[in-house]
Each structure stands twice: as structure tokens, then as C-alpha cells.
C-alpha positions as CSV (number, residue, x, y, z in Angstrom):
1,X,-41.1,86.1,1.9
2,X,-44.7,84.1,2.4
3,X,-47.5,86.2,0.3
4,X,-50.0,83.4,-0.2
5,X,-50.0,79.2,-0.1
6,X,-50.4,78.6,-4.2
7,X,-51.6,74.8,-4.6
8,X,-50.6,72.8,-8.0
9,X,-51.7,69.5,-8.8
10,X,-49.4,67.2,-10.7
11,X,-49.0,63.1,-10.7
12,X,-49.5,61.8,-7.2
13,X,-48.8,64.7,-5.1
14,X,-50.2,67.9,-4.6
15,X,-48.3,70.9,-4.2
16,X,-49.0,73.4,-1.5
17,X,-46.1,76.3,-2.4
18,X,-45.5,78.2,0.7
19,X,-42.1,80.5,-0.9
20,X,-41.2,80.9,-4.5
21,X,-38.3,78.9,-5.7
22,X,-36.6,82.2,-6.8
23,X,-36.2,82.6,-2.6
24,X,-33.4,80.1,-2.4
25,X,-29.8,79.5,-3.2
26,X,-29.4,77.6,-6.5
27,X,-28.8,73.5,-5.9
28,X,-30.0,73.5,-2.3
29,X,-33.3,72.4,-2.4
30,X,-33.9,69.1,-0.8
31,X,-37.0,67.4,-0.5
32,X,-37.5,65.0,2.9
33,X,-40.4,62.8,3.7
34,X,-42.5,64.0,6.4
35,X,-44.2,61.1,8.4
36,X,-44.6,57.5,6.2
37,X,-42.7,57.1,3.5
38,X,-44.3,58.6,0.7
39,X,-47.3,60.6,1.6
40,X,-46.2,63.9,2.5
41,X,-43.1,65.4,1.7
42,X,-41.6,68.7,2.6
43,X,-39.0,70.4,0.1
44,X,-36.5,72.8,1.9
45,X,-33.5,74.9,1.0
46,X,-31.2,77.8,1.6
47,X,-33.1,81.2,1.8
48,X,-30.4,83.6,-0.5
49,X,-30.9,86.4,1.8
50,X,-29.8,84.9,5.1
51,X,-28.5,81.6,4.0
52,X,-30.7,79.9,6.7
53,X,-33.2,76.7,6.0
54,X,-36.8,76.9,5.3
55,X,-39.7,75.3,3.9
56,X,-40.4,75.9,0.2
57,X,-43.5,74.1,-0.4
58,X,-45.1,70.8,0.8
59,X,-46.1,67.5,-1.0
60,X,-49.0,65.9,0.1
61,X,-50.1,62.3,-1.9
62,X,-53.3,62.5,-3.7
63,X,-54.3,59.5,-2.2
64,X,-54.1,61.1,1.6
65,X,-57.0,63.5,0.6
66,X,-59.7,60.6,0.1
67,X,-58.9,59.8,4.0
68,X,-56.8,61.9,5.5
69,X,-54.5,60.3,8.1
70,X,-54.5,62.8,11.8
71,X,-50.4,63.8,10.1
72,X,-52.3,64.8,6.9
73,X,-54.7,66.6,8.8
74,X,-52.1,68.8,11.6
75,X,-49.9,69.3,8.4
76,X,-52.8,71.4,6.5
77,X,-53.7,72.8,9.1
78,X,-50.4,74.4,9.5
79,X,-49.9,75.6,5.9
80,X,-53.5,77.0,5.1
């Protein structure tokens, strides 16, 4: 269930969490880049209650926030 975006900050990404990890099946969580390789990321799994895919939280590179490309931009947009 979505509550609230929590955002950690850790080495070179940020983390925006949109679902607590507790929400998915143990081992399924994958993490796939989203646009170039290696500025935004989006990690996704199997939800235990209906088995279906969905977002867990998103990884956007530190380095994307000094000048945030138009992908950056749409993809915060979406989450906040």
C-alpha cells in the first residue's frame, strides 16, 4: 500500500521509496534501469498479496539533480 514517498540518500543515488520492502515476496525484487544507463533506476517485485509487479522505490543518480535531464524531470514528477 503507498502511505507516503520516504527519500534516503546513500552513495550515488537517491532513493525515493514509494512501498515498503516488507510489501513483496522474498527474492523478487529486481532493479532495471530506467532511461541511460545508470541515472535512474527503478526497483520492482512481486506484491505478496496479489502476486502482481510493482514499483518499490526509484533510484535517481545524484549527479541528475545538479541538471536534471527532461526523463529526470517527468520521472519526479510522477513519484512526488
Amino acid at each position: 500500500m503507498i502511505r507516503k514517498v520516504t527519500v534516503h540518500s546513500r552513495g550515488k543515488y537517491v532513493r525515493f521509496r514509494v512501498r515498503e520492502p516488507t510489501a513483496f515476496k522474498t527474492g523478487t525484487l529486481r532493479t532495471h534501469d530506467v532511461g541511460r544507463k545508470g541515472h535512474s533506476k527503478r526497483i520492482a517485485g512481486r506484491l505478496k498479496t496479489s502476486g502482481k509487479w510493482a514499483t518499490q522505490a526509484f533510484l535517481v543518480a545524484k549527479r541528475d539533480f545538479a541538471q536534471p535531464t527532461p526523463a529526470v524531470k517527468r520521472l519526479l514528477v510522477k513519484i512526488v
